[in-house]
Each structure stands twice: as structure tokens, then as C-alpha cells.
N, C-alpha and C positions, 0 to 999 in steps of 0.2 A: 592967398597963402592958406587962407584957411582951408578953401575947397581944397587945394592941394595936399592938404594934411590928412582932412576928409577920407579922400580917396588915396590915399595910401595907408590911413586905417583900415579904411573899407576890404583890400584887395589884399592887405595883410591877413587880414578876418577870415574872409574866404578863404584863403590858402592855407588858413589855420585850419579850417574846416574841411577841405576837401585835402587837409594831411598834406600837402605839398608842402618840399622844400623853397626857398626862397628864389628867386632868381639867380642865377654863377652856380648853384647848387644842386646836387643831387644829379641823379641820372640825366642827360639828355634825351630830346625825343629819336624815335629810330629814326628821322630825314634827317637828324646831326650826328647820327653815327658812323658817315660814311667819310672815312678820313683821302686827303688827296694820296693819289699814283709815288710810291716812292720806290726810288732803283732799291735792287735787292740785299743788302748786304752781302759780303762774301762768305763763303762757306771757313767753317772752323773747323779743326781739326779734333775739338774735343765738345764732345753734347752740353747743350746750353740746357738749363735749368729753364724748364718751363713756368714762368711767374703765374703768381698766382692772382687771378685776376681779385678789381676790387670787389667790398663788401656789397655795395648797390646795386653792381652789377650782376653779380651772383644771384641775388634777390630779385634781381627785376629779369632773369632767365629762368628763376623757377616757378615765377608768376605767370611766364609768358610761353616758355616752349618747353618747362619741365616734367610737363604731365606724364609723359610714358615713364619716366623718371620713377618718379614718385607712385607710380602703379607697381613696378618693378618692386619698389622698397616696403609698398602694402604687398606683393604677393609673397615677399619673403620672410613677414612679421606672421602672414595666416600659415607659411605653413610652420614655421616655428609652432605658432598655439595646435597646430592640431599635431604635429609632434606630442608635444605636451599632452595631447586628450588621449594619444595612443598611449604615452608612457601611464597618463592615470587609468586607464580601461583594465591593463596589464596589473598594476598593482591594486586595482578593486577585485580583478579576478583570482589574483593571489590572495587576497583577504576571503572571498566567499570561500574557497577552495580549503583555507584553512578552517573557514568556521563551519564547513558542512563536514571535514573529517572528527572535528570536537563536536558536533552533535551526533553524530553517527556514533560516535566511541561513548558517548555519556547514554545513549539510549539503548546499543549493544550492552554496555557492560556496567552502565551503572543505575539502569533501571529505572532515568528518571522520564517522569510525564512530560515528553517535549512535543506540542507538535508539528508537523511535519514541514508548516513555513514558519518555523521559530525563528528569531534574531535573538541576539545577546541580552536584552532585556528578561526573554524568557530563559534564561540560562541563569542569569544572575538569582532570579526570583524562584529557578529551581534549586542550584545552591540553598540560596538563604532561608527556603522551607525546610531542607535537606538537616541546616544544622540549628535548627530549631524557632527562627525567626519567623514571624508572619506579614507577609505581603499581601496586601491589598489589591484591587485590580485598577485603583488608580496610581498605584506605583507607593502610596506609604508604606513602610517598613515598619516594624518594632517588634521588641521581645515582649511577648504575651503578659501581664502583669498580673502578681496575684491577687487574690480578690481580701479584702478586707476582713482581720479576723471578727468574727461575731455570728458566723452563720454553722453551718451542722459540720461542715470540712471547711478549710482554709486552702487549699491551695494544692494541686503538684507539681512534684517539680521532678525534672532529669539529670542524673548526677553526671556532674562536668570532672568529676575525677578518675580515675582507673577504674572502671568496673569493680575488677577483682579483689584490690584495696578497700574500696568502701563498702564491700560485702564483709569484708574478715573484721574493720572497723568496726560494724555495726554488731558483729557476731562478739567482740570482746567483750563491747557496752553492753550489751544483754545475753548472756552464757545460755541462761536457764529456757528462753523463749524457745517455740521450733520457728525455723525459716523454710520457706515455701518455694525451693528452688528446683530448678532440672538440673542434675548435675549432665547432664548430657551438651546444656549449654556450652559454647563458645562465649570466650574473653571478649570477643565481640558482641556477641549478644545478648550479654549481660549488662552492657549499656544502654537496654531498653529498658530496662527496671524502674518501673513508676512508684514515686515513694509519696506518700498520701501523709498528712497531717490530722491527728484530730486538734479541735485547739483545747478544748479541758483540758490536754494532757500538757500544752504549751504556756499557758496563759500566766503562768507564774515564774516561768523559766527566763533563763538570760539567754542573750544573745548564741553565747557559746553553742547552746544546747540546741539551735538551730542548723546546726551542722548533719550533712546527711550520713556524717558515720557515725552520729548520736540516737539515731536514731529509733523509735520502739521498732524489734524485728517484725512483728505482727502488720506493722505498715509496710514491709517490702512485696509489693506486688509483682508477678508476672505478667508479662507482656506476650504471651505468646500467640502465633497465629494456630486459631481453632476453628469448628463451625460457628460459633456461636457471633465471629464475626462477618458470620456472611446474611445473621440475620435482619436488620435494618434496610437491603437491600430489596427490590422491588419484585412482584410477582413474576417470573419469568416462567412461560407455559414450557412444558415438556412432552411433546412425541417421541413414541417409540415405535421402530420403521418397521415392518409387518414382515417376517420371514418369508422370503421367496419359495414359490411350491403350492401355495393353494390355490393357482387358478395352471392349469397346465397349458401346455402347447398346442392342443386344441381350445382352448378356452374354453375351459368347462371349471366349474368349482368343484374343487375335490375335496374331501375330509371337511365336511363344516363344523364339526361336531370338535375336533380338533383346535379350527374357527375358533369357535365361541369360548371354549379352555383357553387358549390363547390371549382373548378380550378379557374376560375375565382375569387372568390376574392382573392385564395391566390396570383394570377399573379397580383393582383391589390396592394398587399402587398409587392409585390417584394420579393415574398421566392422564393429560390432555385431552391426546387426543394420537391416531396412527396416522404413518405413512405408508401409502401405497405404488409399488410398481408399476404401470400402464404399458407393458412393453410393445412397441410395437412391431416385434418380430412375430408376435402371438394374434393382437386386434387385427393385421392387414399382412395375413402370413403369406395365404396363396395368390391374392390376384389385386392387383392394383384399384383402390378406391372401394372394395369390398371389403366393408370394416365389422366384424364381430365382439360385441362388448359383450355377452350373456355373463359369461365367468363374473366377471369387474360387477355387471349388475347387482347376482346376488350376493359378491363378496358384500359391498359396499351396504346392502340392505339387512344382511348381518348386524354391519359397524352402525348402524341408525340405531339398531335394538339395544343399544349398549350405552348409547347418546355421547359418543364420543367424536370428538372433532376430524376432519379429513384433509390429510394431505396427499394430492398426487404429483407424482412424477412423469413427465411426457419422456421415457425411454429409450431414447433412438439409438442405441447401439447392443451391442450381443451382451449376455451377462453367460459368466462362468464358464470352466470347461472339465470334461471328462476325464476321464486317464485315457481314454482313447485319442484325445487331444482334440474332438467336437465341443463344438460352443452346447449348453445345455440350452441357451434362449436363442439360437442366431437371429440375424437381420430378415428381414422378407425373404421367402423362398421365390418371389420373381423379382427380388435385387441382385439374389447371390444367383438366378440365373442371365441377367444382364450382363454380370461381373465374369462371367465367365465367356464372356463375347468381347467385353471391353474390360480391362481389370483398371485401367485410368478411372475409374471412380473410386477405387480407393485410394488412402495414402499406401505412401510407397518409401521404402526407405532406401539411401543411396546403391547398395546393392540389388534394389530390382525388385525385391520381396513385398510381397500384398500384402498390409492387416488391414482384414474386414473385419475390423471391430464396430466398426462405422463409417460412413459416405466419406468421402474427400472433401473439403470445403469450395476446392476449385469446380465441383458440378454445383454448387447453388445458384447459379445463371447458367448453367448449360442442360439444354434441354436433349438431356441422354436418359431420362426415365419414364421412357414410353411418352414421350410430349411434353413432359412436365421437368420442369427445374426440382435440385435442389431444396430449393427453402417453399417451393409450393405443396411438395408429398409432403414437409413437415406440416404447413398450412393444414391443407387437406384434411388432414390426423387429426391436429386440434379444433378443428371448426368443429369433424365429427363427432366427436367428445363430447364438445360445449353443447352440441345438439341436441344427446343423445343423456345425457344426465344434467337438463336444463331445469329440472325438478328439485336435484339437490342442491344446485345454486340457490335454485330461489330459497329453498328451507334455511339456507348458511349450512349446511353439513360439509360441504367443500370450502373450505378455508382460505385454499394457497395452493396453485399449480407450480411446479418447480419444472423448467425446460432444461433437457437434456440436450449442452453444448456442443459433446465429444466426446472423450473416453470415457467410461465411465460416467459418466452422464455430466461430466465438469469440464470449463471450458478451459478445456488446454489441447497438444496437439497428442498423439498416441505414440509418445515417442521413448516410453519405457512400458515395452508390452514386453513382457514372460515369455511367450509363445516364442516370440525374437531370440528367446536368449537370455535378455533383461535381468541383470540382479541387483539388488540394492549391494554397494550405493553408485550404481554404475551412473555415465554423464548422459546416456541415453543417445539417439539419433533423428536430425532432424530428419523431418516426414515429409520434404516437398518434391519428391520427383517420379511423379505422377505428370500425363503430357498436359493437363488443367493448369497444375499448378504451375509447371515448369514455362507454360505462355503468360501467365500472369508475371512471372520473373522476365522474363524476353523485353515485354512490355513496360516493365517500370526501370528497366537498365536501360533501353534504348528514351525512355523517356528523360534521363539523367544524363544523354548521352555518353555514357558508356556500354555499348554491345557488350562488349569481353565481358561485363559485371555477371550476363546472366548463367550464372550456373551457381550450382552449392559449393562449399568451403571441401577441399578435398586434404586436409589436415585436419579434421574434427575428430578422429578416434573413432569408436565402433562406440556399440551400445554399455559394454563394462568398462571402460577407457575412464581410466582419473586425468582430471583438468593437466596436472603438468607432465604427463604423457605426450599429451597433443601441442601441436605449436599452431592450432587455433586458440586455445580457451586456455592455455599457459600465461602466468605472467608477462603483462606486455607481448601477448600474444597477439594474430591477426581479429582477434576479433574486436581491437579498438583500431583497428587501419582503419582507411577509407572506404577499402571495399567492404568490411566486414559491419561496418557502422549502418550502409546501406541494405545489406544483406539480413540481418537482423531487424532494421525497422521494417523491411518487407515483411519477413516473415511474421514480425508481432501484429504492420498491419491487416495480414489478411484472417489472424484470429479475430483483431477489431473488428474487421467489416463483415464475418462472418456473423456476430454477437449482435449488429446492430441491425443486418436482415433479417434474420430469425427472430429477433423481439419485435422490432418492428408488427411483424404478423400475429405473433401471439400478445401484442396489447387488442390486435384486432377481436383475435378470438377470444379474450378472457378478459373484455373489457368490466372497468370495477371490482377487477377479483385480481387479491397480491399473486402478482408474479416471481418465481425463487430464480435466483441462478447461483450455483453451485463453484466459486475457488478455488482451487487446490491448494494444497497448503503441500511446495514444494521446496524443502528446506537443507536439502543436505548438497552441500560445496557453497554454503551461504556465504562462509569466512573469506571464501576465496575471490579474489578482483573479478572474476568471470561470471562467477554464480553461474556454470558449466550447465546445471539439470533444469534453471529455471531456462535459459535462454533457449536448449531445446522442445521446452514443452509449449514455448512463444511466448515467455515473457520477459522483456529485453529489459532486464534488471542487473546488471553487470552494478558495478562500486559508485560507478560515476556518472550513473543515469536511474530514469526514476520510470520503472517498466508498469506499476498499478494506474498510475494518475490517467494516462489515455486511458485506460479496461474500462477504471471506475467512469470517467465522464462519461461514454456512451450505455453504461449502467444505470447512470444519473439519468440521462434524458429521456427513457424507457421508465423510471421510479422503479425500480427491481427493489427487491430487499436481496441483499451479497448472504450466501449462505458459505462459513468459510469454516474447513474442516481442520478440527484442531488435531495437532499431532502431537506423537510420543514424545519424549524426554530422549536426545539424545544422549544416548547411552556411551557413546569413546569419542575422542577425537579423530576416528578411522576418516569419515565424509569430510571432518570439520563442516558439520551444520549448525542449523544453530535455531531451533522452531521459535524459540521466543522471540529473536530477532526479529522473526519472517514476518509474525503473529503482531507484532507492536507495530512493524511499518504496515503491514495491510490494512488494522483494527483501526488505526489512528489515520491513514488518508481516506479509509472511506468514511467517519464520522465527521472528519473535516469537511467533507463532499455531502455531507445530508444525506447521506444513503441510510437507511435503516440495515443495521446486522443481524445476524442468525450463526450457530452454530450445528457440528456435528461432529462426533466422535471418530475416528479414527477405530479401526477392529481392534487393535492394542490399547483402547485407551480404555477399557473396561474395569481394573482391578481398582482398587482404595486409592491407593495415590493419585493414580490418573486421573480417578473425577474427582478430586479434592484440586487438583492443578485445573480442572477444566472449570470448575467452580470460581477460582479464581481468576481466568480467564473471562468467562460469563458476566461478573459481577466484579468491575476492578475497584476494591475498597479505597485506593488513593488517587482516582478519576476528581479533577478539581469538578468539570462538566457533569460529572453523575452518569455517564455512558454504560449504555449493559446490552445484552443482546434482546431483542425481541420472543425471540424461543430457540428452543434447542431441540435437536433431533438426536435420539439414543439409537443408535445403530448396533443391535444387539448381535453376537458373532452366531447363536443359534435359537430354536426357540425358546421363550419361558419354559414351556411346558414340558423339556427334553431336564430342566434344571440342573444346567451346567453354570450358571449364573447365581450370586449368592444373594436371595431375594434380602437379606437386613442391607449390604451394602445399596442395593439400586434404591432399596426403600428411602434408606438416608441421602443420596443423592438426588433424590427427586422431589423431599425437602427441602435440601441447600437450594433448590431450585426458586421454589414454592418460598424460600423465606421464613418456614417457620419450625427450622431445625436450630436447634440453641446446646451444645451438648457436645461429647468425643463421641467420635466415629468408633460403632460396635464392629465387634468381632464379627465372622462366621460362627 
């Protein structure tokens, strides 16, 4: 009995343990699921209610044959979640989308320092500097506290009331004082008004008499922006660009005597140092690889006797024209007779028309110049150079070589030429159909598989054409299509890989010596979604794309310093531009990018205002970073010595430079 007890403990235990039901219970094995042969029931005439089998049974089918089952039930739980990951992608994109149009709008129009991968943190922290708070860079906050009275001043503070009120306030409390105001100010900017404490005058006083419309008038100071706040900022060098005409077309120096009058007054200005032209329509005029520096020799030995700094310009395109409509510098005279065998080496605009202002970028791998490519006659040029004035390097009188990209010696495409037609503020024409370029297009359309893609936008407008003329560059226009997205980043690609062949060689040639490259500062239909004049010049900077960031990276990889030409003040809302806009996103991704900046004046930007704005430009007084330009180049419209220029104002601008002008800007 016992054993028998034993082992019915025993087998209870087990079956405890391996979870089995008892004996009579639970599922049967599958050899007792096979029930005997029974005749069929008769058929009904109304459908029988399929029973629902038991609970065990259920169980012991999804344990045994349910797996497709339950794969079926996992593939439709994954795609539910990735359902879910598309609906959240969709409204993450709606969140950037919103917070890139509130940075774009606060750095267009409200002036503040964002940069260019800002998030909400820096929004917040530019707010709260904005309304007088100070932020920290590890995120503390607080209101600035004054400083304890007992020392020579106590404190300022900024009045949180109506301007205008706490002016007339303070003028009641003290009749007899004078106040040191502009009345030319605005209600607005009357709320800069810094009111300064002595405490002698407080130290006995109540509470009350703390108020800022109690205040002695002799404390109301002005806030106004002057030179004297552009003093504290750092020494930033000034060249001034050396009038075209003293070395001629044969390259010869002409007028030195001129020269030297010329040096002279900028040495009497305390500039820098100058820039020089190198054109190379003039060094390798008649015959390919047959280069004459004489001219450039003795200009440059001039600029030694003056001990002034040198900047040169690698030249490669024509400068100026006649009234007879001749270039005064053209290209090589066995380019422009190549060109007249093949005109495919220049750009070409959709109507057929030549500007030889300079090469096509589609020959810089095609060897249609007498054997040589493209980007090797530039080589060529500068080896010869570096060769040939390997003396002034070694002294440092050669400073900084600046490579001519394109028109005008800056990299963009030549697609607001005058000669054309071209008037400001026209949307300009792109420049790709030339048979170079037009195979490089063949080739990146059939590589995206679409053929049909290769051709230009045949909607674009002409050269004077405003954005919503055209039903390319109009609102929701083709150039956010598919095809247009493609078409565009072609085109901006082959100004990139122009940029990055041609440095390439010239880190070759001017290795350890700063290399410039030249920006344009192309600002008007800025406001508009298309940005119409930048995307024809190749830089595919439309609302909702970011056209600098590729220029600058292959900028970056070369260490260039970005030389970026400041422009006028737009004058109407005719273009809708907007140069400050252009100037804030350029300034601010290339210092993000480690690149070192430069500036240069624009031929309008000569008068008072203009270099007090460029001044401000140069030296940003509200840069948290301290960012400023490395040097700046004065692009004078003629020579000093013709004195169409008013020698006090450049004087005083090339102190604001120097840092050691403290003072109002003088008359003429």
C-alpha cells in the first residue's frame, strides 16, 4: 500500500512537472484522435452553425500546425508598425518644414544670429537675448543682475515702459536739464536708450525715486550705431585693386610714373596692400604656351618700392568693351581663332548665340585646344607664373593668388552678359547648349534613365524675363518637377566639378600660398520661391533647397578663403531681392564650414553709406562667435589720381577697417 501510494505520488509529481493533465483529461494523443466510420447524417435544408471547437483543442493546433497562422498574424502587426513609421516620417517632415520656414523668416526679417543647422534651442536662446535675457552655452538663463551699490556707477538698466512716455516723464522731473536726444529717432528706437545711475545721487533717495521716469536727464544716454562701434573689432587688412591700363595688350608697362602717383596715395591711406590683374588674354596672347610677364615684372617691382603687400588675379576671361562692342582685354588671340573653327567651346545660350567672355566648362576634359584640355592651359598659366615670379614668393610680397572661375573672374555661369541684351533685374539664361555641355546632359539623363530628360527647360523666358512671366521659375513652377530638380542639380553639378578641377591644380601650382575664390553675390528675385537669377547663374538655391553647402564643401577640401562681393542696398521692391538675405545665408554656411571669408565691394558700393553697411558686414558687432573677414578688397570705380573719389571718406573707411576710427563720419 505504501509503495502504491509511493508511486502514485511519484507520477502525480512528474505530471506536475512536465505540466500534464491527469489521466480522462486534457487533450488526447493524435493515435486517439481518430474517431470510428459513422454513416453521414442527412443533409438540412438550413446551414448548421459550425461549433466551435474546444479550448484544448484550439491550443494544442496552434502549438502543433499553427505556425503559418501566426506568421500571417506577425506580418500584419509589422506592417501596421511601419504604417505607423510612415505616418511619423510624414509628420516629422511637417515639423522640419515648419521650423525651416520660422528660421528662414526670423533670419530674413528679423535679423537674428541663427545658424544655418539651428534647432529650436537656438531660437529660443535667440528670442531670449533679443528681449534682454542672457543665455549661457550651457542652456542657463537669467536676467543680467545689478551690481551692488558702492562702486563709481551702479548699474543700467533698459526701460520696460513706452519709450516715448518715459522720455516726456523724465523731461517733467527735470524742466531745466538739456536731453541728448535725435529727434529724428523712431518710437522704436527710443527703446534703446541706456539710463546709467550715479549712486551719490541715489543713496539717500526712496524707492520711488528709482523709477526710470525720475530720473536726472543728464543720465539719458543714446544708443546709437556709430563708428566708434566698430572700434573693439580686429585689425582687418585692406587692398585696394589697381586700375586696369598699366600694363597694355602687348604687355608692356605703360605710364609708371602714373604708377607710382597711384601707390602713393594709397601708402598715404594706409592700405595694405594692392591687387593685380594677370590677364591672360595679354601673358599668352598670340601662341599657345608662349607666355610674356615683362609688363607684370616691372609693374610688380614698382609695388616692392612702396613695400606694399600683393594680390594677384589668375584672369581667364575678357574684361570690358568698346563702343564699338570689342572686348578692350579678349581671350588668347589663338582661342578666339580655334573658336572660330569650333564655336562649342564657348557657352552658348538656348538661342545659338556665342559669349566669349570665357571657355565653356564642358572643354575642361576635351582636348580641343591644340592637344590640351581645358583645365591644363589654366595649369599651364599658373605653373608659369609661379615660375616666373618664384622670387616674390619667396620674399612674401605675393600674398594670395585669386583663380578666375568664370565671368568675370567668379564662379558662376555667364548668364547675365550685357552684350546679350542683359538688364538688371532681368532672370538671365542658362548657358548649356554648347555640343560639350549638351553630351554631359545626354549622359546624366540616360544615366537616371530618362533620355527625354536631356535637353534645357524650354519655358525659362529670355534674358529680361521676371520669374512669373515664365512657367519654369513661376510659383509652383516646372522647376520643382521632376524633371526640373534633375536639370538644375546638373547644371549646379558641373559648376561644382568645374571648381574642383581647376583648384585641384592650382593647390598644385601655389602650393603654401592662400588661394582666393571669388562668389557672387547674386541677390535680386531672392524673395521669390525660384530665386529665377541665382539658379541661372548655377546655383540651385530655390526656397526649399540649400544651393551654397555643396560650392562651399568642395571649397573646403581645396582650404580656399571664399572672397564674397558685397552688394548695394536694394533700392524698390522692383526684383524683390534681398542682398542681406543672400549675405547672412552665404556668410554664416561658409563660417560654419571652416572656410576663412574675404570681402569686395561692388562698383556702387563706394559712397558714405555703403561702406558704413559694408563695415558692418566686415565686422558683425552682434556675432556671439566674434566672425569677421580676413581682408577686404576696395574695388575703386577709377583711379585715385583722376580724384573722383572723396580721399576723407575712403580715409575713414579704411580706419573702420584698421579698427582705430572712434568718431562721425566727415564730410567731403
Amino acid at each position: 500500500m505504501e509503495g502504491l501510494c509511493l508511486r502514485t505520488t511519484t507520477d502525480a509529481t512528474k505530471r506536475h512537472e512536465r505540466r500534464e493533465p491527469p489521466a480522462g483529461f486534457g487533450p488526447p494523443k493524435r493515435s486517439e484522435l481518430r474517431l470510428p466510420p459513422t454513416s453521414a447524417p442527412p443533409p438540412s435544408p438550413f446551414p448548421t452553425p459550425t461549433p466551435s471547437p474546444p479550448t484544448w483543442l484550439r491550443r494544442h493546433c496552434r502549438s502543433r500546425l499553427g505556425g503559418p497562422r501566426l506568421s500571417l498574424l506577425h506580418q500584419g502587426g509589422r506592417r501596421e508598425r511601419e504604417k505607423e513609421k510612415e505616418r511619423t516620417k510624414l509628420r516629422e517632415r511637417l515639423r522640419r518644414s515648419i521650423t525651416s520656414r520660422m528660421l528662414a523668416g526670423l533670419r530674413q526679417y528679423g535679423n537674428f544670429p541663427l545658424p544655418a543647422r539651428a534647432d529650436m534651442n537656438d531660437v529660443l536662446a535667440a528670442l531670449a537675448r533679443e528681449a534682454g535675457w542672457v543665455v549661457e552655452t550651457d542652456g542657463t538663463t537669467y536676467r543680467q543682475s545689478p551690481p551692488q551699490i558702492g562702486g563709481a556707477y551702479s548699474m543700467s538698466l533698459r526701460s520696460v515702459e513706452t519709450p516715448v512716455s518715459g522720455v516726456k516723464a523724465a523731461l517733467e522731473c527735470h524742466p531745466s536739464s538739456v536731453v541728448r536726444i535725435d529727434e529724428s529717432l523712431s518710437p522704436a528706437s527710443l527703446d534703446s536708450v541706456v539710463i546709467g545711475e550715479k549712486n551719490e545721487k541715489f543713496s539717500n533717495s526712496s524707492p520711488a525715486m528709482n523709477s526710470v521716469n525720475c530720473l536726472e536727464t543728464d543720465q539719458l544716454m543714446q544708443h546709437i550705431p556709430s563708428a566708434a562701434g566698430f572700434a573693439p573689432a580686429p585689425y582687418v587688412p585692406l587692398y585696394v585693386t589697381l586700375a586696369t591700363g598699366f600694363v597694355n595688350n602687348y604687355c608692356q608697362l605703360v605710364d609708371p610714373e602714373g604708377l607710382r602717383q597711384e601707390l602713393t596715395h594709397m601708402q598715404s591711406l594706409n592700405a595694405d596692400g594692392v591687387v593685380v590683374d594677370c590677364w591672360w588674354g595679354i601673358v599668352e596672347c598670340w601662341s599657345p604656351q608662349k607666355y610674356d610677364w615683362s609688363g607684370y615684372r616691372g609693374l610688380f617691382n614698382i609695388v616692392r618700392e612702396f613695400k606694399l603687400k600683393l594680390q594677384v588675379v589668375m584672369a581667364f576671361h575678357e574684361y570690358g568693351r568698346s563702343e564699338s562692342g570689342e572686348a578692350l582685354i579678349p581671350l588668347p588671340k589663338w582661342i578666339l581663332d580655334i573658336g572660330k573653327e569650333n564655336q562649342d567651346i564657348f557657352f552658348t545660350d538656348r538661342e545659338g548665340r556665342r559669349n566669349t567672355e570665357c571657355l565653356s566648362w564642358g572643354v575642361d576634359k576635351e582636348r580641343v585646344l591644340h592637344g590640351r584640355t581645358g583645365v591644363e592651359v589654366y595649369f599651364d598659366f599658373m605653373r608659369s607664373f609661379r615660375t616666373e615670379f618664384d622670387d616674390l614668393f619667396g620674399e612674401g610680397l605675393i600674398s594670395a593668388v585669386e583663380i578666375g572661375l568664370g565671368a568675370s573672374g567668379e564662379l558662376k555661369y555667364p548668364s547675365f552678359s550685357e552684350r546679350m541684351g542683359w538688364r538688371y533685374p532681368g532672370i538671365g539664361e542658362f548657358q548649356c547648349y554648347d555640343r560639350y555641355l549638351q553630351q554631359s546632359l545626354h549622359k546624366a539623363a540616360k544615366l537616371r534613365g530618362h533620355s527625354f530628360w536631356a535637353r534645357g527647360p524650354d519655358n525659362a523666358g529670355e534674358y529680361n524675363s521676371r520669374p512669373h512671366e515664365t512657367g519654369f521659375f513661376c510659383e509652383r513652377g516646372d522647376y520643382d518637377s521632376y524633371y526640373g530638380r534633375f536639370f538644375l542639380h546638373w547644371y549646379a553639378k558641373t559648376l561644382i566639378d568645374h571648381a574642383d578641377n581647376v583648384l585641384s591644380l592650382a593647390s598644385l601650382a601655389f602650393d603654401e600660398t592662400k588661394v582666393i575664390v571669388k562668389v557672387p553675390a547674386v541677390y535680386w528675385w531672392y524673395k521669390t520661391p525660384s530665386h529665377a537669377a541665382e539658379l541661372t547663374s548655377g546655383y540651385y538655391n530655390p526656397r526649399n533647397q540649400d544651393g551654397y553647402s555643396p560650392v562651399f564643401e568642395v571649397l573646403k577640401k581645396h582650404s580656399v578663403t571664399v572672397k564674397f562681393v558685397c552688394s548695394a542696398p536694394n533700392d524698390g521692391d522692383e526684383a524683390l531681392g534681398d542682398p542681406e538675405g543672400l549675405s547672412w545665408q552665404v556668410l554664416n554656411l561658409a563660417w560654419d564650414r571652416g572656410l576663412t571669408v574675404a570681402g569686395e565691394n561692388a562698383l556702387s558700393c563706394y559712397d558714405r553709406e555703403g561702406c558704413m553697411r559694408i563695415v558692418e558686414m566686415v565686422k558683425p558687432r552682434n556675432d556671439p562667435d566674434r566672425h569677421h573677414f580676413t581682408f577686404f578688397v576696395y574695388q575703386q570705380p577709377s583711379p585715385l589720381v583722376q580724384g573722383t573719389i572723396c580721399f576723407s571718406e575712403l580715409d575713414f573707411f579704411i580706419k573702420c577697417m584698421h579698427g582705430d576710427m572712434a568718431g562721425n563720419i566727415v564730410s567731403c
